[in-house]
C-alpha positions as CSV (number, residue, x, y, z in Angstrom):
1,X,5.4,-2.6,33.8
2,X,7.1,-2.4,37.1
3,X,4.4,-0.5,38.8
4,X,1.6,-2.8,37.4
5,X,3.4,-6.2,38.8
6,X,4.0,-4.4,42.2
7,X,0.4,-3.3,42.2
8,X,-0.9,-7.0,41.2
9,X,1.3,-8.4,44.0
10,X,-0.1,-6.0,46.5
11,X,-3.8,-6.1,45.0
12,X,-3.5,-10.3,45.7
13,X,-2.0,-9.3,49.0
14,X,-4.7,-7.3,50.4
15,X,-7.6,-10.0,48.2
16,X,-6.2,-12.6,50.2
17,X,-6.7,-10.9,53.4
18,X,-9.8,-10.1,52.8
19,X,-11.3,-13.8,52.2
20,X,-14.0,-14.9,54.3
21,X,-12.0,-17.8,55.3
22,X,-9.2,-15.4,56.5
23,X,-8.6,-16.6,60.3
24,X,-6.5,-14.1,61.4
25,X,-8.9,-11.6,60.5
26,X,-11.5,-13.2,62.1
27,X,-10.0,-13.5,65.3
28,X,-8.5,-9.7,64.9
29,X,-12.7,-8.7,64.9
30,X,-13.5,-10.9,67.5
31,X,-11.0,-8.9,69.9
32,X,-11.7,-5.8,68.6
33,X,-15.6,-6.4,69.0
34,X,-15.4,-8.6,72.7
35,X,-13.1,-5.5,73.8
36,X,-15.7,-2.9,72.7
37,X,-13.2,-0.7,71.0
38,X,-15.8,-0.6,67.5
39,X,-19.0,-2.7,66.8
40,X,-19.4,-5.9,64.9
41,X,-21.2,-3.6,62.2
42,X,-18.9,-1.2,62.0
43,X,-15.9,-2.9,61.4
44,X,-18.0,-5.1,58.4
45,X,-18.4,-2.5,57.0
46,X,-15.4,-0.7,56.9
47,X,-14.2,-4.3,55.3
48,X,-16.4,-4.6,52.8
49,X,-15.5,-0.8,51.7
50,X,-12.0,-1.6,51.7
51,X,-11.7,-4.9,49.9
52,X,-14.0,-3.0,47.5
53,X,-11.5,0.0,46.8
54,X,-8.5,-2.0,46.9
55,X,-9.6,-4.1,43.6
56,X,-6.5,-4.2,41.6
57,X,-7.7,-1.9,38.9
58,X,-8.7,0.8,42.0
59,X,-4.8,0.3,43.0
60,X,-3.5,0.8,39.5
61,X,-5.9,4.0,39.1
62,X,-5.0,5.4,41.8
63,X,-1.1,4.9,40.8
64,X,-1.9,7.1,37.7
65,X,-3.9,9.4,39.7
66,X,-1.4,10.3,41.5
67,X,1.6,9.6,39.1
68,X,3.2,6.6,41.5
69,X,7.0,6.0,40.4
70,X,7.2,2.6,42.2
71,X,10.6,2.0,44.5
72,X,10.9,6.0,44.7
73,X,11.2,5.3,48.5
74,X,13.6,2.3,48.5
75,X,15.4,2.6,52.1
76,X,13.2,6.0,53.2
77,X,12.1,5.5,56.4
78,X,8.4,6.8,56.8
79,X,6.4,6.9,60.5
80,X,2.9,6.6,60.4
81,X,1.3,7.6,63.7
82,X,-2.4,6.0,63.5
83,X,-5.5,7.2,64.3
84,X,-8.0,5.0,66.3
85,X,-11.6,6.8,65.6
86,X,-12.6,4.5,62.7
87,X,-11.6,0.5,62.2
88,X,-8.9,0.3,60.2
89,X,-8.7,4.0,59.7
90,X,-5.2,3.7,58.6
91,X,-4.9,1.4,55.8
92,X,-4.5,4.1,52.5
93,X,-1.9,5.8,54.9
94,X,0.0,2.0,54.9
95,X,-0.8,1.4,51.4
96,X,0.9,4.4,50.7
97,X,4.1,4.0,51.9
98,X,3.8,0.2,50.5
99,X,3.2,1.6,47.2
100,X,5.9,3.8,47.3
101,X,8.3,1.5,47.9
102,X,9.2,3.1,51.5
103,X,10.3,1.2,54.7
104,X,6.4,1.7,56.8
105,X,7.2,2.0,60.6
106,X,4.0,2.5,62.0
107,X,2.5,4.0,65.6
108,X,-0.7,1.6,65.8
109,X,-3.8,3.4,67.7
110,X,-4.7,1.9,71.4
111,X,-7.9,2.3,70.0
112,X,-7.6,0.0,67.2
113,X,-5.1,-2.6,68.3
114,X,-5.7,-5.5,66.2
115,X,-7.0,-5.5,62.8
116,X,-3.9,-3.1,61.3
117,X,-1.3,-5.1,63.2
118,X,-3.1,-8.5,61.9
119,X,-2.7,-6.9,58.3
120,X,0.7,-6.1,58.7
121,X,1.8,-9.8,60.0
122,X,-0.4,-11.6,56.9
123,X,1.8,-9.1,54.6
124,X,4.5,-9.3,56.1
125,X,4.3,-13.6,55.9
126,X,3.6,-13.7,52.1
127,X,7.0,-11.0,51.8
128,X,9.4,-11.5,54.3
129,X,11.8,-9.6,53.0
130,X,10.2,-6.6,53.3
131,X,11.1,-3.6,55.8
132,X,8.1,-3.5,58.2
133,X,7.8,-2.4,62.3
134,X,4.6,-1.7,64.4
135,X,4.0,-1.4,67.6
136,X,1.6,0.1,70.1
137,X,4.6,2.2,71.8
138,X,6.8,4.7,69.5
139,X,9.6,3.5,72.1
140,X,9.7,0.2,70.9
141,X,9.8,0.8,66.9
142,X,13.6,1.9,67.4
143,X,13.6,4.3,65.0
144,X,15.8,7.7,64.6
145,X,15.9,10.6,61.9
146,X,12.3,9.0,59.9
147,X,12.2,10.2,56.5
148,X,9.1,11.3,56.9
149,X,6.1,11.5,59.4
150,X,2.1,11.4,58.8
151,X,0.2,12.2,61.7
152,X,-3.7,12.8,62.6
153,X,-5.0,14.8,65.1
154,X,-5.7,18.4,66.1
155,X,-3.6,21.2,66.0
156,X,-2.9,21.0,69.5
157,X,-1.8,17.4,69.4
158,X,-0.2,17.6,66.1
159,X,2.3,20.4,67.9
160,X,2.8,18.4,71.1
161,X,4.1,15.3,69.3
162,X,6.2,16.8,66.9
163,X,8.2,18.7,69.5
164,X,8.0,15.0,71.6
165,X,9.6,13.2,68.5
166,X,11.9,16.0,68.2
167,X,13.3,15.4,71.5
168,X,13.3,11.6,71.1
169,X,15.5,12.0,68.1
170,X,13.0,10.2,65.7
171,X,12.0,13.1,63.2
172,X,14.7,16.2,62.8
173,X,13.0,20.1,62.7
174,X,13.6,19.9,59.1
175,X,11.7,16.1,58.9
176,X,8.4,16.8,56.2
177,X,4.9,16.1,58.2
178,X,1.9,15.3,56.6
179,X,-0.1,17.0,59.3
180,X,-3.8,16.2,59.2
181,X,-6.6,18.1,61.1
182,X,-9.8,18.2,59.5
183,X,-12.6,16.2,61.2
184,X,-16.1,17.1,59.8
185,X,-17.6,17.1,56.7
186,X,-20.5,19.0,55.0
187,X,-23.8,17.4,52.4
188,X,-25.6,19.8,50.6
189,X,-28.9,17.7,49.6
190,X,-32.1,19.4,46.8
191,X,-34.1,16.8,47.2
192,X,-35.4,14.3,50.0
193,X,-36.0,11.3,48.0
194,X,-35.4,7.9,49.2
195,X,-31.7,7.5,48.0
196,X,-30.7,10.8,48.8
197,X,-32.0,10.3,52.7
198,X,-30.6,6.7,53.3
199,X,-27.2,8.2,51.9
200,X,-27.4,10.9,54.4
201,X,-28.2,8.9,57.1
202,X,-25.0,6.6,56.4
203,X,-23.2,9.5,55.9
204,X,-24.0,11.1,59.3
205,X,-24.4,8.0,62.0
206,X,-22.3,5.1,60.5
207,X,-19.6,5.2,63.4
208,X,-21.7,7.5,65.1
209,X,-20.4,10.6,63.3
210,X,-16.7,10.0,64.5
211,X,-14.9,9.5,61.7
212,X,-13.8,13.0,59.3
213,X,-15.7,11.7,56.3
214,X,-18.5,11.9,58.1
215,X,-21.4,14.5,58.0
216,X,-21.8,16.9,60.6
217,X,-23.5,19.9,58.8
218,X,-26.0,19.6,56.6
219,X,-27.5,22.4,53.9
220,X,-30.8,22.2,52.7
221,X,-33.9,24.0,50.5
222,X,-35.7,22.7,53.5
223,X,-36.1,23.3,57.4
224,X,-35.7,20.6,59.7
225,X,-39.4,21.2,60.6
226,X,-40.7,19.8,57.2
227,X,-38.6,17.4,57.1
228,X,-37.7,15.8,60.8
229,X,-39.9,13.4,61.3
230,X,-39.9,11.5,57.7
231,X,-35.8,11.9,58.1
232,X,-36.1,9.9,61.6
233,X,-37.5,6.6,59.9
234,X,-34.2,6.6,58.0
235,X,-32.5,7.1,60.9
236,X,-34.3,4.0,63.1
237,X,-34.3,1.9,60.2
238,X,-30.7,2.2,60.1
239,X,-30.1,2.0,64.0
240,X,-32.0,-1.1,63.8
241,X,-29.3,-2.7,61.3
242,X,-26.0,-0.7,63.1
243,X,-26.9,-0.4,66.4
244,X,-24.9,2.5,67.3
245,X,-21.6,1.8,69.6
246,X,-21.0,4.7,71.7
247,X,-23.1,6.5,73.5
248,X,-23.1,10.9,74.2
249,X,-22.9,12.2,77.4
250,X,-25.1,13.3,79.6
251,X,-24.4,16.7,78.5
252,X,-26.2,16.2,75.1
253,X,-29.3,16.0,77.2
254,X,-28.4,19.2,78.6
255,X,-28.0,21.0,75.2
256,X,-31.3,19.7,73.8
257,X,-32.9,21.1,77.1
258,X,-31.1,25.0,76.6
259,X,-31.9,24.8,72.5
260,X,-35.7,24.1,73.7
261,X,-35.3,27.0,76.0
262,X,-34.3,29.2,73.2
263,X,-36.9,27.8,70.7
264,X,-34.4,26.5,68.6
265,X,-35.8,24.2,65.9
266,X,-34.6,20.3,66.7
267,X,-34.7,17.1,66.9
268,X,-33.9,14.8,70.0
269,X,-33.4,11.5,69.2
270,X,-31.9,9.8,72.5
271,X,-28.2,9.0,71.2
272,X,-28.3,11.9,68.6
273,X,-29.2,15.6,68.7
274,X,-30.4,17.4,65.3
275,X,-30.6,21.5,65.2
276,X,-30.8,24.4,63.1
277,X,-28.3,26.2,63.8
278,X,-24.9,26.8,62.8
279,X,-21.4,26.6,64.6
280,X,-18.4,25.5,64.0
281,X,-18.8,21.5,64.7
282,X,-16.7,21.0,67.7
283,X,-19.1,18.2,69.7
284,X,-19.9,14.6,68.8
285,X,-23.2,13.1,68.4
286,X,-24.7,16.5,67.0
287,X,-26.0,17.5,63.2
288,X,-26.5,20.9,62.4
289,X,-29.3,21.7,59.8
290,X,-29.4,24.6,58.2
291,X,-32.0,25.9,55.3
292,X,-30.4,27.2,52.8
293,X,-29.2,27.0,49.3
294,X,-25.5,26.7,47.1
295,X,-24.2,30.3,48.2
296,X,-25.1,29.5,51.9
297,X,-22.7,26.3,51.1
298,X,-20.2,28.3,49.8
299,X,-20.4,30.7,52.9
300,X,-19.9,27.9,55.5
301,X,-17.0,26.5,54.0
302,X,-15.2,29.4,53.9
303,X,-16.4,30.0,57.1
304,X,-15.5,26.6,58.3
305,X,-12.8,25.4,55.8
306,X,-9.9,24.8,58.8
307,X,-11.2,21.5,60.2
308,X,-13.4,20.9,57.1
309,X,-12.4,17.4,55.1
310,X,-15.1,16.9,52.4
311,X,-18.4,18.8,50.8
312,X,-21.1,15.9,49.7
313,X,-24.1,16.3,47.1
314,X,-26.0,14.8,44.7
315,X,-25.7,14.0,40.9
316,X,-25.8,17.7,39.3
317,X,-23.2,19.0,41.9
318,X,-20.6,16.2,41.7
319,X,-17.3,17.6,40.5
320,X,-18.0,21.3,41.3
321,X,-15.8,23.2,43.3
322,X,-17.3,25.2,46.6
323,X,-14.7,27.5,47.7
324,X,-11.6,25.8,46.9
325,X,-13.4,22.0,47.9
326,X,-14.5,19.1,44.8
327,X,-17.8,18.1,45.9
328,X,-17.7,14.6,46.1
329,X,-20.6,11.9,45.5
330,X,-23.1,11.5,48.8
331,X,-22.8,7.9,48.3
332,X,-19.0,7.9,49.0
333,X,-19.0,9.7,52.4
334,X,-18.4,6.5,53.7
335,X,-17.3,4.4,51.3
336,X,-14.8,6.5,49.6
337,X,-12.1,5.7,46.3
338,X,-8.8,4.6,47.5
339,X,-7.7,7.2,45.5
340,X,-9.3,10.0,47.8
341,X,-7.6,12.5,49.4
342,X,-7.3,13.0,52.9
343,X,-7.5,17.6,53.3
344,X,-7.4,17.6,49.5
345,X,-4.1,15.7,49.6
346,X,-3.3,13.0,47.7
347,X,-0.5,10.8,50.1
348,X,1.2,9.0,47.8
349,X,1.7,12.7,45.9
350,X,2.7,14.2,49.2
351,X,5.3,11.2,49.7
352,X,7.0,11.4,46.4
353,X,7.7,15.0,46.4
354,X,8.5,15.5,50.3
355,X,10.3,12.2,50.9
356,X,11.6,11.4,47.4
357,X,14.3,13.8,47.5
């Protein structure tokens, strides 16, 4: 009973902020959008998606899902550092702690400066007594010895910050970190029927491929030959809806020109290069394509499974395992459960058993 009236009280919460008529929320897309940090499409959709997967019977799912013992983390500090490569990219990681019960002290992105923090202050209006700092600096949240931290980043990063917040006194060496590193996922498609391509294509360019949910190879029974040009009108058509917000370097260009050079099989679509061939996605604004069939699958995620967040397909796949990887619904790449877990983790799991003790 507890968990369900905590749940309902955060489900009306996060409805409320949601509503059309939401000012604040307005006015946090209206900066976000006149300052070019996302698109106007963009961040609608990440929205919609949202107030979509936080319907309170999502919430209370996910609280069995993941076996949530409300107030767990009463008076546990937990840092979130934020990432800034999607809108709103970290609102489970905030929903999280809330669920949990811990005090949230979060790191907001300087990449996403205003629609988490605008969030925050609705919440924190309708409870005022609950224990909740942000800021845009890590020097002004005033924190020491956090309970525990969750980070995103690369492996690089994720080592130069926790020896930084080491120094600063504000995690301890023996502090748990929910380090997360993946940032590119795989579709394996068997057909090229309408639903199948326009999932793809959301899949692949909504943000413009920056986000970790979001495609960047893709295995086929097909080459890229036979299937290039009807896969482009997808593309266009949805360009024409979601214009897309950055733009590649010069540089792309560049890499089109050598893959021609080498006879590589492609596609050059101005903002977006396509090619068969396979490496280990390390450059935006690129989609591998490669022919092949469910053992070539398994093959690159084993190949590829540090960096790799999610494997996609369609209906007859859904639920399998590749490697050690659930193959999750093509439709969710971008509209995932609240539930889902971020490097097969499930954070309010990870919180209970690492900062619960």
């Amino acid at each position: 009973m507890q968990a369900a009236d905590s749940i309902e009280k955060l489900s009306k919460a996060i409805d409320g902020w949601f509503q059309p008529d939401n000012i604040k929320l307005k006015i946090a897309i209206e900066q976000t959008v006149d300052e070019g940090f996302f698109s106007f499409e963009d961040i609608k959709h990440q929205i919609r998606s949202l107030k979509n997967a936080t319907a309170g019977v999502n919430l209370l799912k996910w609280a069995e899902l993941s076996g949530l013992q409300p107030a767990l983390l009463s008076g546990k500090n937990i840092l979130c550092l934020h990432a800034g490569n999607l809108p709103l990219v970290g609102f489970q990681d905030t929903l999280s702690v809330m669920m949990t019960g811990g005090n949230y002290v979060g790191k907001i992105s300087r990449k996403d400066p205003y629609l988490l923090p605008a969030f925050l202050e609705f919440y924190s209006g309708l409870n005022p007594l609950s224990e909740m700092r942000w800021a845009l600096n890590i020097d002004n949240l005033n924190i020491t010895s956090a309970d525990a931290l969750i980070f995103a980043g690369s492996e690089k990063s994720a080592s130069e910050v926790r020896v930084l917040l080491q120094k600063e006194s504000i995690i301890r060496e023996s502090t748990p970190c929910l380090i997360r590193t993946a940032h590119f996922s795989v579709a394996y498609i068997t057909n090229n029927n309408p639903e199948t391509l326009r999932n793809l294509t959301e899949a692949v360019f909504r943000y413009g491929g920056a986000g970790c949910r979001s495609v960047a190879i893709v295995v086929a029974p097909f080459g890229l030959n036979d299937f290039k040009c009807s896969f482009t009108d997808y593309v266009e058509e949805f360009w024409l809806n979601n214009p897309q917000h950055s733009k590649p370097a010069p540089s792309l260009f560049h890499r089109y020109a050598f893959n021609k050079a080498m006879k590589i099989e492609q596609a050059w679509l101005d903002d977006y290069l396509i090619e068969e061939q396979l490496s280990k996605p390390s450059d935006k604004f690129i989609l591998q394509w490669i022919k092949g069939d469910k053992s070539t699958l398994n093959d690159i995620v084993e190949k590829y499974r540090d960096g790799l967040q999610a494997v996609y397909s369609t209906e007859d796949l859904i639920g399998q395992k590749t490697a050690d990887v659930v193959i999750e619904p093509l439709s969710t790449a971008q509209n995932p459960p609240i539930w889902w877990k971020p490097d097969q983790i499930d954070t309010i799991e990870w919180l209970q058993e690492n900062a619960g003790i």
